[in-house]
N, CA and C of each residue as an Amber inpcrd file, in Angstrom:
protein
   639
 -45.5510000  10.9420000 -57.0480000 -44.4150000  10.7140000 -56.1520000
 -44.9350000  10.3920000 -54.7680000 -45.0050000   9.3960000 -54.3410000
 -45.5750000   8.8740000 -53.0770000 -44.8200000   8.9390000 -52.0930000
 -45.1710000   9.4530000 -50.8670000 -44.3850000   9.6650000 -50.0310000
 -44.9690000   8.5470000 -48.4810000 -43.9950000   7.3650000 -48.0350000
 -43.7960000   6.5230000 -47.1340000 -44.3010000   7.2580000 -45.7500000
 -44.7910000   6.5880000 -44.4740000 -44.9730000   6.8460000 -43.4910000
 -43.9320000   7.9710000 -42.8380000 -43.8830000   8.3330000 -41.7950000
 -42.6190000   9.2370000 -41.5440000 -41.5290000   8.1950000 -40.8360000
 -40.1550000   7.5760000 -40.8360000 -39.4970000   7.2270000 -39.4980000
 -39.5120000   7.8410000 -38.4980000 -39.4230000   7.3340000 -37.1560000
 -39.4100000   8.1910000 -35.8470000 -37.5670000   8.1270000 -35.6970000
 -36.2150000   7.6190000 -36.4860000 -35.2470000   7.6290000 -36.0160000
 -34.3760000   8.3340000 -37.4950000 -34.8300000   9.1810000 -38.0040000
 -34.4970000  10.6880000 -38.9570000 -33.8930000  11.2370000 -38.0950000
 -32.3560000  11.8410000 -38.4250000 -31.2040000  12.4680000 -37.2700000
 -31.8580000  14.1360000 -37.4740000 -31.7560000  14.7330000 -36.6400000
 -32.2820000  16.2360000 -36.3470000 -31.6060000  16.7710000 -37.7510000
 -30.6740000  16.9020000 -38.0420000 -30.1720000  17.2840000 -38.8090000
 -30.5900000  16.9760000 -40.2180000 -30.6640000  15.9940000 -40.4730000
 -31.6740000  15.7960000 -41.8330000 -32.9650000  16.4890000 -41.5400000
 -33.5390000  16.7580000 -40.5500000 -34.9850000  17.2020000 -40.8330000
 -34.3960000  19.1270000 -40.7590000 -33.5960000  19.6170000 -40.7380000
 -33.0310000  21.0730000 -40.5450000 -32.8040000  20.9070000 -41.9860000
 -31.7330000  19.6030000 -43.1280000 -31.6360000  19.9380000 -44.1850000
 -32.7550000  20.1220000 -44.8380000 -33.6740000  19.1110000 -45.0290000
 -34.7640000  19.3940000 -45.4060000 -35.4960000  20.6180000 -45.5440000
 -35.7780000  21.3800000 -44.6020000 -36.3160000  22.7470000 -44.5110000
 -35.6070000  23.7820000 -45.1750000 -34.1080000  23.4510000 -45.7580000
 -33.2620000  24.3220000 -46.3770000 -33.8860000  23.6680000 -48.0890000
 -33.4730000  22.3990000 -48.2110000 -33.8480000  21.7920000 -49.0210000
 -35.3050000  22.6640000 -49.8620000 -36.0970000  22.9850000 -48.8040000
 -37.9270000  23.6930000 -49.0080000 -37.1910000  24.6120000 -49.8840000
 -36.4490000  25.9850000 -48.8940000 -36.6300000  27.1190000 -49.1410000
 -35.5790000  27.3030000 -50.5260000 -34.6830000  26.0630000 -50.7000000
 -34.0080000  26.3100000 -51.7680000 -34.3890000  26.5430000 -53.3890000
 -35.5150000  24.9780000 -52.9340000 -36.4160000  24.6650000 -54.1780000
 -37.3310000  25.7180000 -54.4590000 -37.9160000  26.3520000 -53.8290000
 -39.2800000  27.3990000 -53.8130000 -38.1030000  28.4860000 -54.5860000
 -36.8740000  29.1940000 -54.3510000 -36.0420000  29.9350000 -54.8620000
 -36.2340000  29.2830000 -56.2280000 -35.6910000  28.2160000 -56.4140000
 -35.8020000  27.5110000 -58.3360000 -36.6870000  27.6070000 -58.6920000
 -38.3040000  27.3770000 -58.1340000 -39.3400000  27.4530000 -58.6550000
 -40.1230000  28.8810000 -59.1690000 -39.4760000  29.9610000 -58.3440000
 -39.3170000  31.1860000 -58.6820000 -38.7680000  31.8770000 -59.8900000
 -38.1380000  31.0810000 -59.7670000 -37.0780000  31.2450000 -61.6310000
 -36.6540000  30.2850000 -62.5810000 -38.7080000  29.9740000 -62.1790000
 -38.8030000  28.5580000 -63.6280000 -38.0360000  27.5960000 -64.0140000
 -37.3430000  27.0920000 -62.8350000 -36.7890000  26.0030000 -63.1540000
 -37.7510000  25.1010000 -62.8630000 -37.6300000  23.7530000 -63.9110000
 -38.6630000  22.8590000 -63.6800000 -37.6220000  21.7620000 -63.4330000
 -36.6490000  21.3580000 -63.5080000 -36.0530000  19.8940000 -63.2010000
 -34.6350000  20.2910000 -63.0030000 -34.2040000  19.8540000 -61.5050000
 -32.8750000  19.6020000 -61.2600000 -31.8960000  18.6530000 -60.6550000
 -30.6590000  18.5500000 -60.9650000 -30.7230000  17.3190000 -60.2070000
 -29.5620000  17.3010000 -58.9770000 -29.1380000  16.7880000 -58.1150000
 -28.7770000  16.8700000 -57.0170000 -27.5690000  17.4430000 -56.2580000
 -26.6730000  17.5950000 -57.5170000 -25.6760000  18.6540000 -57.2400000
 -25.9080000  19.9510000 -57.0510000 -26.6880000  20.5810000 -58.1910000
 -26.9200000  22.0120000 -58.1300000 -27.6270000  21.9930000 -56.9420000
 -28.7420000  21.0870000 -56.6030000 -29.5800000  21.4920000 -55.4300000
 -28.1560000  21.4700000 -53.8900000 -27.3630000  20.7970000 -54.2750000
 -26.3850000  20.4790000 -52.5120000 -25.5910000  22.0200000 -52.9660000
 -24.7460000  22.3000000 -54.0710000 -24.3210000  23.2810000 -54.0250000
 -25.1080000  25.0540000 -53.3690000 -26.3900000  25.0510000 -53.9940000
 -27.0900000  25.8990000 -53.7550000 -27.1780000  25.9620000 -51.8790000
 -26.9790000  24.3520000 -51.2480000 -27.7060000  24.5660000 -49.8210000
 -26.4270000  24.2350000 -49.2280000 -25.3030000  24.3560000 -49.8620000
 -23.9430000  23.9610000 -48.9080000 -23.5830000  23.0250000 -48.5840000
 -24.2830000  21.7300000 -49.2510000 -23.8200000  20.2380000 -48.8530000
 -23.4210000  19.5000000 -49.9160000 -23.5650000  18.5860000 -49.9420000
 -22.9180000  18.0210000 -51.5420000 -24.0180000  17.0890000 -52.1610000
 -23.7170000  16.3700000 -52.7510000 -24.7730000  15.4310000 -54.0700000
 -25.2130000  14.4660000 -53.0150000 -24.2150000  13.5800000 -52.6180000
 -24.7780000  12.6130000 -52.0530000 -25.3120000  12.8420000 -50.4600000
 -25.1160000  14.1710000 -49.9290000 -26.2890000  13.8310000 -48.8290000
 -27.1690000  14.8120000 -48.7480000 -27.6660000  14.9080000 -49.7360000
 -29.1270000  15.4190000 -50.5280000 -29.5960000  14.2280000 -50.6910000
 -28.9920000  13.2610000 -51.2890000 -29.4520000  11.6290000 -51.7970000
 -29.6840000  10.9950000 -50.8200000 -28.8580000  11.2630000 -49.2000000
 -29.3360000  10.0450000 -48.4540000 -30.0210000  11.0170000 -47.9210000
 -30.1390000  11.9220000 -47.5050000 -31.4030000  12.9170000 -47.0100000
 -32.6580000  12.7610000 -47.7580000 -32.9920000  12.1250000 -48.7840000
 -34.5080000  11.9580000 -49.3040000 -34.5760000  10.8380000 -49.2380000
 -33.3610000   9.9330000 -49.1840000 -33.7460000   8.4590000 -49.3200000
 -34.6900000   7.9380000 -47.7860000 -34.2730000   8.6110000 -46.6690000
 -35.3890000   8.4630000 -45.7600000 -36.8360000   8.5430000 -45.9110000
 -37.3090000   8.9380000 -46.9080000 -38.6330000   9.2040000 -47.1820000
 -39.2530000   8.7120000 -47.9490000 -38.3070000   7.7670000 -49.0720000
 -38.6050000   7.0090000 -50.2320000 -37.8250000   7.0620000 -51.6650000
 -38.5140000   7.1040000 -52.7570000 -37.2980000   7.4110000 -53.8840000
 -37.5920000   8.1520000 -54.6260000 -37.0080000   9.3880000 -54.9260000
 -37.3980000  11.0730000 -55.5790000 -36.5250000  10.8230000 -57.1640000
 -37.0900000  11.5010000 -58.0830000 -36.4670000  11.8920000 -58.8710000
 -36.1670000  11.0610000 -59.8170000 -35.9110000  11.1250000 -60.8850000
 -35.3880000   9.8430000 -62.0750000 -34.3630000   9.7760000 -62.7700000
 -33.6810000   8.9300000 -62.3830000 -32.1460000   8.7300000 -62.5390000
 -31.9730000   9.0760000 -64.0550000 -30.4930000  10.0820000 -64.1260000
 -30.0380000  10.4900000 -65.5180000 -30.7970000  11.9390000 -65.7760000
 -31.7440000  12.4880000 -65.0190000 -32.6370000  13.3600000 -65.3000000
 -32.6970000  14.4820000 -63.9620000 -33.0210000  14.3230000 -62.7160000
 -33.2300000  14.7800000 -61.8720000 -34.6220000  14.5270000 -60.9910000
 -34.7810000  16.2000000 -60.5540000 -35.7260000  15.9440000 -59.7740000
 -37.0460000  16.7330000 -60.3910000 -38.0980000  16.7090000 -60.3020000
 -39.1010000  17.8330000 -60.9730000 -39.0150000  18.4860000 -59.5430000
 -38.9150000  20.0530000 -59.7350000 -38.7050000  20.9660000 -58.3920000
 -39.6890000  20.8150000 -57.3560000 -41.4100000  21.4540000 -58.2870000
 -42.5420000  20.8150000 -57.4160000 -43.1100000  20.1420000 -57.3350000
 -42.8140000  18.8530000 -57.8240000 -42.9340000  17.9080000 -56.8710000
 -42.0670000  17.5830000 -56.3070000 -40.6880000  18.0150000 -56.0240000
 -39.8520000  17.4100000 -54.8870000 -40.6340000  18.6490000 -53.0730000
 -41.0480000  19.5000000 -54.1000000 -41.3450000  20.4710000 -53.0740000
 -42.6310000  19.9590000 -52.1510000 -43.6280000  19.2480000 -52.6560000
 -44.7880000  18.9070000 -52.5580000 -44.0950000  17.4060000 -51.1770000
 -43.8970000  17.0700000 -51.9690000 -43.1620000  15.4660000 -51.2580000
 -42.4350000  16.2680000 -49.9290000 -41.3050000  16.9410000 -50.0020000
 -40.7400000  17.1080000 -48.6490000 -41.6960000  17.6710000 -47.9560000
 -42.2950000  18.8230000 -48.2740000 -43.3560000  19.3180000 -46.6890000
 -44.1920000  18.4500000 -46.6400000 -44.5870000  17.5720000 -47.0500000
 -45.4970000  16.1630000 -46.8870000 -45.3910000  15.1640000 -46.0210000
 -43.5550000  14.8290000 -46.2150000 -43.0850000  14.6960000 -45.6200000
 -42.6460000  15.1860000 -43.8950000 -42.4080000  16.6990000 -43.8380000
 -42.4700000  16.7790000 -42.5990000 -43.6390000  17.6020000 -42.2290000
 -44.7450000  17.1590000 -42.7920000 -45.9260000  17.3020000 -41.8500000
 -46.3140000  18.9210000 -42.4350000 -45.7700000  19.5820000 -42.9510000
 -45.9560000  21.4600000 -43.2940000 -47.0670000  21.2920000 -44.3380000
 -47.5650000  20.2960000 -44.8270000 -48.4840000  20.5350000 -46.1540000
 -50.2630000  20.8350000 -45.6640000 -50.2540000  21.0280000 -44.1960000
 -51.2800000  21.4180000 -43.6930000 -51.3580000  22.9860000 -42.6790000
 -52.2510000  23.5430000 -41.9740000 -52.5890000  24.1120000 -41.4000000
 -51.6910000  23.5360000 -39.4450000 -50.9540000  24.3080000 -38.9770000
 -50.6970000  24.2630000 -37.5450000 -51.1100000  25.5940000 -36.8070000
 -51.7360000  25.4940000 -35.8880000 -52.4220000  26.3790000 -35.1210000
 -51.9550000  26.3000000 -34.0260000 -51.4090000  27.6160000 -33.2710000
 -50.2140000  28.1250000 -32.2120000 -51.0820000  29.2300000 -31.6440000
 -50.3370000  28.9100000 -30.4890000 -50.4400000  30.3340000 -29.2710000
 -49.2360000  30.7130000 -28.9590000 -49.2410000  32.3910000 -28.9340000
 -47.9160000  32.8150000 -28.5720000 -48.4350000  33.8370000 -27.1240000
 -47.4960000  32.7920000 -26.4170000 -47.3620000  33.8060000 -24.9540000
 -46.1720000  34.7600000 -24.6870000 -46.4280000  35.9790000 -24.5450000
 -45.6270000  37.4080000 -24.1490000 -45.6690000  37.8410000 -25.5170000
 -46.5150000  39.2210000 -25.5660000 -47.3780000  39.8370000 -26.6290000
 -46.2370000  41.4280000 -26.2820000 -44.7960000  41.1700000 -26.0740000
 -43.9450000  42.5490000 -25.9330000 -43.3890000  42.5480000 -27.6610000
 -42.2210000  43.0040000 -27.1720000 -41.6780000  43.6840000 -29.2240000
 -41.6270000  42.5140000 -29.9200000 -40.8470000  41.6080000 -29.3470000
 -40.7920000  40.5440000 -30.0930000 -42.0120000  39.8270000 -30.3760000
 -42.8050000  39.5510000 -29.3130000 -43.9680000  38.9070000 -29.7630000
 -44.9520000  39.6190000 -30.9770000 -45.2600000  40.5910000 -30.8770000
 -45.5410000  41.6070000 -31.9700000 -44.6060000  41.6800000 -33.4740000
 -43.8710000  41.5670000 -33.1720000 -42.9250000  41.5090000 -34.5020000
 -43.4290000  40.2840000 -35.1710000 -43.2480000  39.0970000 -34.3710000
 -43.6520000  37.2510000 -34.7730000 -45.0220000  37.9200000 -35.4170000
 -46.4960000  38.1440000 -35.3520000 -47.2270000  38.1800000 -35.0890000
 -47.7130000  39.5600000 -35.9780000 -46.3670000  40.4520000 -36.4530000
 -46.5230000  41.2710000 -37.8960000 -45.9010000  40.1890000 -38.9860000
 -45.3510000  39.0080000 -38.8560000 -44.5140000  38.4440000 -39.4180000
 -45.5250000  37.3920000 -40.4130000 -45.6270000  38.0650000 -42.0870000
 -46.5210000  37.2800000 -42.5850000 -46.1600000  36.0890000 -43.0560000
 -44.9210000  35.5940000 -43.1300000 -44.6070000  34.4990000 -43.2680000
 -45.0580000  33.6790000 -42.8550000 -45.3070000  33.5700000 -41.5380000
 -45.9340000  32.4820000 -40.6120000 -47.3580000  31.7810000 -41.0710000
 -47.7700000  32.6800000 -41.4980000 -49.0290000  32.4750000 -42.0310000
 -49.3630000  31.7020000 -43.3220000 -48.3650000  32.2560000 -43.8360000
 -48.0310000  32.0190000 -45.6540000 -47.8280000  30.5070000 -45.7830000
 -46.8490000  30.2040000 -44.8290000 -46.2210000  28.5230000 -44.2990000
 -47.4820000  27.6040000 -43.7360000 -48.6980000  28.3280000 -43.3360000
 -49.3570000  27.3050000 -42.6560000 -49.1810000  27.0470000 -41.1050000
 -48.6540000  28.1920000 -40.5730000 -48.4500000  27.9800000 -39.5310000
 -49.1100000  29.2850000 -38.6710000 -50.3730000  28.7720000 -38.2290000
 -51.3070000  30.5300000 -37.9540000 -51.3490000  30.3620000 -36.2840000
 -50.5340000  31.9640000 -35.8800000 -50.9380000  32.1550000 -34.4260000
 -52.7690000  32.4960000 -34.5660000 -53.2630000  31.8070000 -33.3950000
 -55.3390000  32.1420000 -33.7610000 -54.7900000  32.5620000 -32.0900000
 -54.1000000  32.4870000 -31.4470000 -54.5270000  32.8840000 -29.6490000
 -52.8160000  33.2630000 -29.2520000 -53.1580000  34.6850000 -28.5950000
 -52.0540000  35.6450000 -27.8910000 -52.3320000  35.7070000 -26.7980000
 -51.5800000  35.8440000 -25.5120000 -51.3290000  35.6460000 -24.4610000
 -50.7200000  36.1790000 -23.5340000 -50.9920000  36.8940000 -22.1900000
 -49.4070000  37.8060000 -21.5120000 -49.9580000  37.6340000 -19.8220000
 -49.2500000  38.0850000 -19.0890000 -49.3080000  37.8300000 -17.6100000
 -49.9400000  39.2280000 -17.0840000 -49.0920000  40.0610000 -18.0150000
 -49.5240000  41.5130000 -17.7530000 -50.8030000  41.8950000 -17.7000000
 -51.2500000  42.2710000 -16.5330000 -52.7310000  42.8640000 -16.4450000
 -53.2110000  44.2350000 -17.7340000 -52.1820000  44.8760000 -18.1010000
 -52.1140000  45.9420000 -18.6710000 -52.2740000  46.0320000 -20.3970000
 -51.5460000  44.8810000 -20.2170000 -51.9740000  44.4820000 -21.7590000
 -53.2760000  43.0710000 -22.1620000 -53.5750000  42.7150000 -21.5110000
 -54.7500000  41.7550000 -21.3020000 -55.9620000  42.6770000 -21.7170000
 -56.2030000  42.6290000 -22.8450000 -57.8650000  42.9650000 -23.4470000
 -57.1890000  43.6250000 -25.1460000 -55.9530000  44.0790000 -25.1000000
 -55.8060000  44.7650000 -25.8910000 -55.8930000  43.9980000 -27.2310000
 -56.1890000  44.3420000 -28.5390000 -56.2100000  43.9680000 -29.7870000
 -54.9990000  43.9580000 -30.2140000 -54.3220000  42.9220000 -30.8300000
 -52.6660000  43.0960000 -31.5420000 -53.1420000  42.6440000 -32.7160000
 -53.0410000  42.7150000 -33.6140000 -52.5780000  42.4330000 -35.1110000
 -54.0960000  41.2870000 -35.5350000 -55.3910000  42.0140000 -35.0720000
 -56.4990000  41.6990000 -34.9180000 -57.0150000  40.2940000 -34.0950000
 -55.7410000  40.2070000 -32.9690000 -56.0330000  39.5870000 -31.8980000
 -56.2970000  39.9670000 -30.3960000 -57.2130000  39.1380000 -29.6820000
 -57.0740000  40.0480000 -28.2880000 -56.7510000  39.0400000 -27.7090000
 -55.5390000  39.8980000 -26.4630000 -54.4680000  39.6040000 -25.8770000
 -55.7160000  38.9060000 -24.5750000 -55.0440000  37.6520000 -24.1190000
 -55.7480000  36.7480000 -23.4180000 -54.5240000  36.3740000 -21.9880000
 -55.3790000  36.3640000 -20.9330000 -54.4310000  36.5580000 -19.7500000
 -54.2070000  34.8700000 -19.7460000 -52.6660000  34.4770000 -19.5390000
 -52.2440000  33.4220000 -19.8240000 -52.8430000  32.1600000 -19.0570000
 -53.5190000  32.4400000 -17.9310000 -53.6960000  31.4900000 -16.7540000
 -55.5720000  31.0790000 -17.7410000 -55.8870000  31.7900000 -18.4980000
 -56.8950000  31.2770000 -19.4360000 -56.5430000  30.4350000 -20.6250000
 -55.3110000  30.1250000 -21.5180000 -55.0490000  29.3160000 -22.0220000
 -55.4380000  27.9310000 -21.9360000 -55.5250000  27.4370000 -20.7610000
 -56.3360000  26.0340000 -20.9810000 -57.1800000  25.9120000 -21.1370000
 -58.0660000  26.5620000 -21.0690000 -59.3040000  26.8210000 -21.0910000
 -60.0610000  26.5530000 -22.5560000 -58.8640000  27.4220000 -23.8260000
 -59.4900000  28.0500000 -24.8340000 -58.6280000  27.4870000 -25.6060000
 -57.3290000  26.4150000 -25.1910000 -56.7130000  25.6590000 -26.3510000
 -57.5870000  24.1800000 -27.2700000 -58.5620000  23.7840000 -26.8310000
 -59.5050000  22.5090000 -27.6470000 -60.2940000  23.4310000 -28.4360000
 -60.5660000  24.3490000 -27.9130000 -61.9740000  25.7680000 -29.0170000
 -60.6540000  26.3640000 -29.8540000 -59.7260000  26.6370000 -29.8620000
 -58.7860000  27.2490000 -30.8670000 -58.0610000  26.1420000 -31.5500000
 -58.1240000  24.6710000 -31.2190000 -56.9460000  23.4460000 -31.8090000
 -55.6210000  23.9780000 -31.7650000 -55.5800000  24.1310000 -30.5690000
 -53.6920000  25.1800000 -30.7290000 -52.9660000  23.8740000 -30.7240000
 -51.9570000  23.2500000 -30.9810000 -51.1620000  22.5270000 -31.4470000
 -49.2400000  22.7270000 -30.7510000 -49.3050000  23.9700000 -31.3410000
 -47.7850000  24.7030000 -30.9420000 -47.7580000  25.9070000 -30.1100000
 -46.9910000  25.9400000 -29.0900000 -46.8360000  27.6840000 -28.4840000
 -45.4260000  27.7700000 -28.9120000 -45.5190000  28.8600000 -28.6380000
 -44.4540000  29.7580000 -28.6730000 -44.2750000  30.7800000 -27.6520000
 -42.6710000  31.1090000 -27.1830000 -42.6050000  31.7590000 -25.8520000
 -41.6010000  32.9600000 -26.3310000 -42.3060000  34.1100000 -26.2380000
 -41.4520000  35.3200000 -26.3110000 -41.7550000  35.9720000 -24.8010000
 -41.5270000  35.4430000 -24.1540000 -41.4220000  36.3350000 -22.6960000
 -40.0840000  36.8130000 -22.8110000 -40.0100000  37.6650000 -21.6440000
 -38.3350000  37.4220000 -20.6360000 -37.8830000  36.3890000 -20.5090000
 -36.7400000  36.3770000 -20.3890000 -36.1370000  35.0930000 -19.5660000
 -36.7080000  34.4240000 -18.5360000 -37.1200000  35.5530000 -17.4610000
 -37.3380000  34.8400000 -16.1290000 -38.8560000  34.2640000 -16.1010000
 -39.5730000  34.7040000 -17.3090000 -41.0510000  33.9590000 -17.2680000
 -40.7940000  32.9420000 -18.0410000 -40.0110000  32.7750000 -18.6300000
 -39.8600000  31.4150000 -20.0490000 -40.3770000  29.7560000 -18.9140000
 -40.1720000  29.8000000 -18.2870000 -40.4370000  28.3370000 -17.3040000
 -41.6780000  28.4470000 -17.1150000 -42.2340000  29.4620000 -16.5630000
 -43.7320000  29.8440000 -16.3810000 -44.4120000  29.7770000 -17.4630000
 -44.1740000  30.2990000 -18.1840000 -45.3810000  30.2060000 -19.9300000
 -44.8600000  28.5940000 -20.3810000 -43.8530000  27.9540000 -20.5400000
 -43.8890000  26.4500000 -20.8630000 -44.7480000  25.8260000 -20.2180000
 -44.7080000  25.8830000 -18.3630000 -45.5950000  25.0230000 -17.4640000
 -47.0700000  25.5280000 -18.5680000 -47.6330000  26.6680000 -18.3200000
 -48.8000000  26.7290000 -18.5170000 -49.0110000  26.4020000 -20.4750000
 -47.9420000  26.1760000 -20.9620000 -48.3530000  25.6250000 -22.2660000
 -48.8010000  23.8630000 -22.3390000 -47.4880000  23.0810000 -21.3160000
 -47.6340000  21.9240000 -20.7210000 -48.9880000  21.4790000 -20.1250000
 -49.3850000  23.0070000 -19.0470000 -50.7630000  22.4750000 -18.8240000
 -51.8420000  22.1570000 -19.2920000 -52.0970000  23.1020000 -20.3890000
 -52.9790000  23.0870000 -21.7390000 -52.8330000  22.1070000 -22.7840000
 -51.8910000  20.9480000 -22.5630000 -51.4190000  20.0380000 -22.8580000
 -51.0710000  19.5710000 -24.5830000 -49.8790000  20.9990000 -24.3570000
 -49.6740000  21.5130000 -25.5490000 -47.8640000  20.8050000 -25.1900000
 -47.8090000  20.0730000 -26.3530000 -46.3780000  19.5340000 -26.3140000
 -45.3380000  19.5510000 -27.1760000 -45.5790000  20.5370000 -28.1700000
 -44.5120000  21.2540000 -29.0960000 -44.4450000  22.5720000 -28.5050000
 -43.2650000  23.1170000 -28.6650000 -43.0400000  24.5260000 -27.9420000
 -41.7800000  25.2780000 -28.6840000 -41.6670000  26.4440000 -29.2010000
 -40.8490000  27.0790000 -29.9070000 -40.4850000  28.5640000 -29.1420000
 -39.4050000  28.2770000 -28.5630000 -38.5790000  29.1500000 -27.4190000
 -37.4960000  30.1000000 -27.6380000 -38.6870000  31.6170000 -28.2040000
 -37.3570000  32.4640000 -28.0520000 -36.9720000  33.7010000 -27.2610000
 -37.6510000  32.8650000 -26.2280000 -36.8870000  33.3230000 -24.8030000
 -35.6900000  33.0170000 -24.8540000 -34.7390000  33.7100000 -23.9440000
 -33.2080000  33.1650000 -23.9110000 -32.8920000  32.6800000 -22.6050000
 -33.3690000  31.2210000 -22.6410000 -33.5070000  30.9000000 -21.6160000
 -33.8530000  29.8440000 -21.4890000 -33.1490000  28.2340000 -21.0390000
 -33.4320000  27.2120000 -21.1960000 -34.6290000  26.5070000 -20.6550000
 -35.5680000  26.2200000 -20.6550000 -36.9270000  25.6130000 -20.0310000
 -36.8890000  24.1940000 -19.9740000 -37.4100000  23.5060000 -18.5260000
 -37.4130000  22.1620000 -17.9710000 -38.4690000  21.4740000 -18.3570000
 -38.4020000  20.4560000 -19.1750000 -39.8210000  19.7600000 -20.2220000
 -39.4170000  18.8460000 -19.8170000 -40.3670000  17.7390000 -19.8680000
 -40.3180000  16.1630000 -19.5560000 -40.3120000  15.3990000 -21.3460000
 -39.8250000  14.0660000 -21.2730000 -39.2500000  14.0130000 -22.3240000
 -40.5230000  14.0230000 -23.7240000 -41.6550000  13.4060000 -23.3430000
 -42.7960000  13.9650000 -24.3080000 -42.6940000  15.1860000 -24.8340000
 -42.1800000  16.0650000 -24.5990000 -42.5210000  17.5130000 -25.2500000
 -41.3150000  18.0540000 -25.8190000 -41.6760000  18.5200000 -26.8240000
 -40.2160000  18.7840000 -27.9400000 -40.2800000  20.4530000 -28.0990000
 -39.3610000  20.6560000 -27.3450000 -38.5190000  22.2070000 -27.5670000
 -37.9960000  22.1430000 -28.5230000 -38.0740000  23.7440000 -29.4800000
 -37.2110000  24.0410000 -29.9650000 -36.8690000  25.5790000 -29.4230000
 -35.3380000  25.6660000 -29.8520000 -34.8860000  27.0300000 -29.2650000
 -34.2810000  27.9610000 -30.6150000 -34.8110000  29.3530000 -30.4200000
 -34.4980000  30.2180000 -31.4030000 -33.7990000  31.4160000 -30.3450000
 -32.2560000  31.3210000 -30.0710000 -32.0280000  32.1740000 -29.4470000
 -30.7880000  33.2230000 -30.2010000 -30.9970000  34.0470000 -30.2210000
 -30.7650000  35.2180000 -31.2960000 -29.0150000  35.5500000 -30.5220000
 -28.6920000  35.4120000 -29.3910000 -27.7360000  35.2570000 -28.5730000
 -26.6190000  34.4860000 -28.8050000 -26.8430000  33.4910000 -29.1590000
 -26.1480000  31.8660000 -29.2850000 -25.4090000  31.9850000 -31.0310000
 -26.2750000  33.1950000 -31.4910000 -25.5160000  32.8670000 -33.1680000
 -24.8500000  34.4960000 -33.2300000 -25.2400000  35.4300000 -32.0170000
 -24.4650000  36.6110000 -32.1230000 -22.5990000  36.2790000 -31.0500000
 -23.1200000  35.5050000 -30.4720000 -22.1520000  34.7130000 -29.6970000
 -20.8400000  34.6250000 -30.8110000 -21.2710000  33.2640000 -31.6610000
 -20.7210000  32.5730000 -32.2840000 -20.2790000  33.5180000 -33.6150000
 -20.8570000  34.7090000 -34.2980000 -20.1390000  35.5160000 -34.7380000
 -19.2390000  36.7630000 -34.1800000 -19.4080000  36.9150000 -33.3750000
 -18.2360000  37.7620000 -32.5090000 -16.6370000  36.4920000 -32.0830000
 -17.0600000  35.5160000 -32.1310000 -15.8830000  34.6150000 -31.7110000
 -14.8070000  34.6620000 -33.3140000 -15.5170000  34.3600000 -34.0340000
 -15.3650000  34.3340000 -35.2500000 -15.2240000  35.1840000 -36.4340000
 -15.3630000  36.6500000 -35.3980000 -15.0770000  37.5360000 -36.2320000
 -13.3640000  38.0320000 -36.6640000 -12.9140000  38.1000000 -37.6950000
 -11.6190000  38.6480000 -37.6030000 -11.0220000  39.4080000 -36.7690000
 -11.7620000  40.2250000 -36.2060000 -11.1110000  41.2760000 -34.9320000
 -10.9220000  40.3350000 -33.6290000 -11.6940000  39.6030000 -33.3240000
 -11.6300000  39.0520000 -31.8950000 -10.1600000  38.5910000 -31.5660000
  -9.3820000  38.5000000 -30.8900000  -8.3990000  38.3500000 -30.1170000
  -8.7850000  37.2710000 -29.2880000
């Protein structure tokens, strides 16, 4: 199953289905399913037949008509597709609960996606060992991002440092950034934020909860 160059004009949203698309298939592949075909997969992820169909058709042509899809290799093809079928190497700056939690979090790892360098402003926590890393005072990050190939940061500060740890991720001339600070950060258009703010979806279930008035 050959998978085409990537397009650069894929709507955000197809590349979010996709990643549902991953975790759906890896669920089937779990319980030996070997071939399915595009309904069960939209039902399972909340969308329907046909935009599962134009959601892969960006990438080329999956599956064999009358039959379906073989699971892994549809699984193989999509993270291939968006780039996950390798190793990404990240620094996470602000080493507090949350950052520690990310950083007990073996998933990350499992995915191919390995924090190798931790980071904090705090004099106090600067030397300390976390989760068999030592905590590195942030204004050294440039320094030690070409010797580590860091690729992605990530920002669990406060709010009010979230601008500060982007600049110095920017400086290190690191231009993917995954922000779950709560707190919007000023990037120039080269550099692609994403935001994980835990706020914005507790928001949106309190609006939506039956009690609200």
């Amino acid at each position: 199953m050959a998978t085409p160059p990537k397009s650069k004009h894929i709507p955000r949203a197809t590349i979010q289905r996709l990643a549902t698309y991953v975790q759906v298939l890896e669920n089937f592949a779990r319980d030996n399913v070997e071939v399915i075909s595009s309904n069960p997969l939209a039902e399972a992820c909340g969308v329907n037949g046909s935009q599962v169909r134009k959601d892969l058709a960006y990438f080329g042509e999956f599956g064999i008509r009358g039959v379906g899809y073989h699971v892994k290799s549809l699984i193989a093809a999509i993270t291939s597709s968006l780039g996950v079928d390798r190793e990404w190497r990240m620094a996470l700056i602000g080493v507090g609960n949350l950052g520690k939690a990310i950083l007990n979090h073996g998933e990350f790892r499992a995915r191919g996606f390995n924090i190798v360098g931790i980071f904090d402003c705090d004099p106090f926590k600067i030397g300390e060992i976390v989760h068999g890393l030592e905590v590195h005072c942030t204004r050294d990050l440039k320094d030690m991002v070409d010797d580590l190939n860091i690729e992605i940061g990530i920002i669990t500060t406060p709010p009010e440092r979230a601008q500060r740890a982007a600049q110095h991720l920017m400086d290190a001339g690191i231009s993917s950034i995954l922000n779950f600070a709560p707190a919007r950060i000023k990037v120039p258009e080269r550099v692609n934020v994403e935001y994980v703010d835990f706020f914005h979806h507790l928001y949106s279930l309190a609006f939506n909860h039956p009690h609200t008035r």
